[in-house]
Structure formats: structure tokens, C-alpha cells
C-alpha positions as CSV (number, residue, x, y, z in Angstrom):
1,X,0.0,0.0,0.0
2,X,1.5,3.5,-1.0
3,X,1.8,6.2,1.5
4,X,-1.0,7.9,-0.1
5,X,-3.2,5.7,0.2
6,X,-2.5,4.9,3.6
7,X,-2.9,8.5,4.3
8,X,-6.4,8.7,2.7
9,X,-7.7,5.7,4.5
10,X,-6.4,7.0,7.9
11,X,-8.2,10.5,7.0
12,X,-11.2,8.8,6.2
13,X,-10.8,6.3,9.5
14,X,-10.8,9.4,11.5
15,X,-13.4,11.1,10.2
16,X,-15.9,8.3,10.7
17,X,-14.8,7.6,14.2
18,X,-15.4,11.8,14.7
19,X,-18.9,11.4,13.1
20,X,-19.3,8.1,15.6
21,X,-18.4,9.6,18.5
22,X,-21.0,12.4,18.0
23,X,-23.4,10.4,17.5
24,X,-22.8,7.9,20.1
25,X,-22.8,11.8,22.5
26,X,-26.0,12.8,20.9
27,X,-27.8,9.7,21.4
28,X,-26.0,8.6,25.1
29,X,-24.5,5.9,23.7
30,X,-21.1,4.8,25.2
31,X,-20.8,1.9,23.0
32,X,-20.7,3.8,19.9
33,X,-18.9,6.4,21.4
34,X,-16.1,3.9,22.1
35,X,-16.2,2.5,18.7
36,X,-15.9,5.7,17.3
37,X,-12.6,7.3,19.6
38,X,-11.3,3.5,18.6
39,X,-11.7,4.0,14.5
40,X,-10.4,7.5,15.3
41,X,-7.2,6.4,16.8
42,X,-6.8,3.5,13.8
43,X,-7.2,6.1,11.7
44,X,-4.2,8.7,12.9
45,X,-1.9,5.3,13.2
46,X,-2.8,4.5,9.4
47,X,-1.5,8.0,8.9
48,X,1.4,7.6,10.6
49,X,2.6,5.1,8.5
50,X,1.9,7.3,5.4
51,X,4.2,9.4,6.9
52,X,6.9,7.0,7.7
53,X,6.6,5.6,4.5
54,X,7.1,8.6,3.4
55,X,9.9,9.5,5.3
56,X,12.0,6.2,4.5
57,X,11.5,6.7,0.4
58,X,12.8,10.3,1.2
59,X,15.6,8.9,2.5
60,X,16.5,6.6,0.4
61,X,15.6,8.9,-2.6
62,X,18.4,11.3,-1.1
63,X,21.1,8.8,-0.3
């Protein structure tokens, strides 16, 4: 998987687990809540690795 790509998806991850955790506010419900802080967190992790992905081909590029 490119680092793009693995950027996007962790983008997208976190917005859903946002959009989760709103809800799961709105309605009282931990459970979603939890799901959602969860996705959120996969999500910054999956962009993470886009950006160490990102900085190993920069390295190597330069070497």
C-alpha cells in the first residue's frame, strides 16, 4: 500500500470515528462512542505510517 493511500484511509478512519463519536454523544450511547474514539485512533496510526513511508523513500531517494 503507498503512503498515499495509507494517508487517505487513515483520513477517512478518523473522520468516521469523529462522526461516531458524535453520535454515540448525541444519542447517550457509550458503545458507539467507544467505537468511534477506537476508528479515530486507527485512523491517525494509518497516517502515521503514510508518513513514515514517506519518510524512509525520502531517505533513500536522497542517499
Amino acid at each position: 500500500m503507498s503512503s498515499t493511500s495509507d494517508k487517505i484511509k487513515g483520513m477517512a478512519n478518523e473522520a468516521a470515528g469523529n462522526v461516531k463519536q458524535a453520535v454515540g454523544k448525541a444519542t447517550d450511547n457509550p458503545k458507539l462512542q467507544g467505537e468511534g474514539f477506537a476508528q479515530e485512533r486507527k485512523g491517525e496510526a494509518q497516517q502515521a505510517v503514510g508518513d513514515a513511508k514517506d519518510a524512509v523513500k525520502k531517505t533513500v531517494d536522497n542517499a
